[in-house]
C-alpha positions, 0 to 999 in steps of 0.5 A: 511497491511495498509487498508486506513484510517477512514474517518468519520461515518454513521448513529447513531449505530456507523458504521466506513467509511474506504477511501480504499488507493487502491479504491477497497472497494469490496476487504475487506468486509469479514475482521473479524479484524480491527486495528485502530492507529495513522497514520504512526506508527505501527497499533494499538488497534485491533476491531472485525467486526460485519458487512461490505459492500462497498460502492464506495471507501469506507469500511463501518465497524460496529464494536463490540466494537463501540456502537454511532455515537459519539465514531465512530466519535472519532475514525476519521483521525485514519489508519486501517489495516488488520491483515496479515492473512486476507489479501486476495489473489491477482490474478496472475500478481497484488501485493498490493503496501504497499508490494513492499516496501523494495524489491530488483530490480534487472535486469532481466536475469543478477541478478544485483542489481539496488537498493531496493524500497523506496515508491511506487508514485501514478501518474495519470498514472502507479505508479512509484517505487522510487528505492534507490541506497543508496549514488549513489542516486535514479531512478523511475521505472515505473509499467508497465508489460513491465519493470516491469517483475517479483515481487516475494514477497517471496524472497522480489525481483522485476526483471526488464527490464529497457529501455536504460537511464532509471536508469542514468535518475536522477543521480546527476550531479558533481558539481565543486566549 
């Protein structure tokens, strides 16, 4: 699972600083694995974690195979994720965002199927699903418990209870020429 990405360095020993995509640096110290990559593509070389603490929304990592400041700082702008196994579980009714990305979203209560989520956008606010309905274009739900009803990760579907408008709100509009 994506992690964040590798913000720079501390020290002289060659400590990691990770910027957390969700903030919650505290979550991830007991990591054992790190894979380090080039942003946007599948994960990379894998490290083994020697030591880690939080500090604010960062993961600070010293990792065994990373000796200085100098190769430490080489490893910069690079993205880190957690191998899946040691991704730690969430309490009842939270998911991590990367994980809604290809979901169904179906009605609740009918099963219809309204599309499948294409990103996750962060706001300000609630995150907004951006759900695909492939030619007939796309719609933003909004993540909050009163839509967003039941995500069900194993059977990769999220049910929802969408106010009236909501899925016409960004329909494309005919345009004669």
């Amino acid at each position: 699972m994506l992690l964040g990405k590798v913000a720079g360095h501390r020290g002289s020993s060659g400590e990691l600083t990770i910027r957390v995509r969700s903030g919650q640096a505290d979550r991830w110290t007991g990591l054992s694995r790190v894979l380090l990559g080039p942003p946007g593509r599948e994960p990379g070389r894998g490290y083994d974690v020697e030591g880690s603490r939080a500090y604010r929304d960062r993961l600070v990592l010293k990792l065994r195979q990373v000796e200085t400041a100098t190769e430490a700082g080489n490893l910069r702008g690079l993205a880190a994720w957690a191998p899946e196994e040691e991704v730690p579980e969430l309490p009842e009714g939270t998911f991590y965002q990367a994980r809604l990305i290809g979901l169904e979203v179906r009605e609740a209560g009918t099963e219809r199927l309204l599309g499948r989520v294409e990103d996750v956008i962060e706001t300000g606010g609630p995150p907004l699903l951006r759900v695909s309905k492939g030619r007939e274009g796309e719609f933003l739900v909004p993540i909050a418990p009163d839509i967003v009803r039941r995500v069900d990760e194993r059977r990769g579907r999220i049910e929802v209870q969408l106010p009236e408008g909501l899925e016409d709100l960004n329909r494309r509009e005919e345009v004669e020429g």
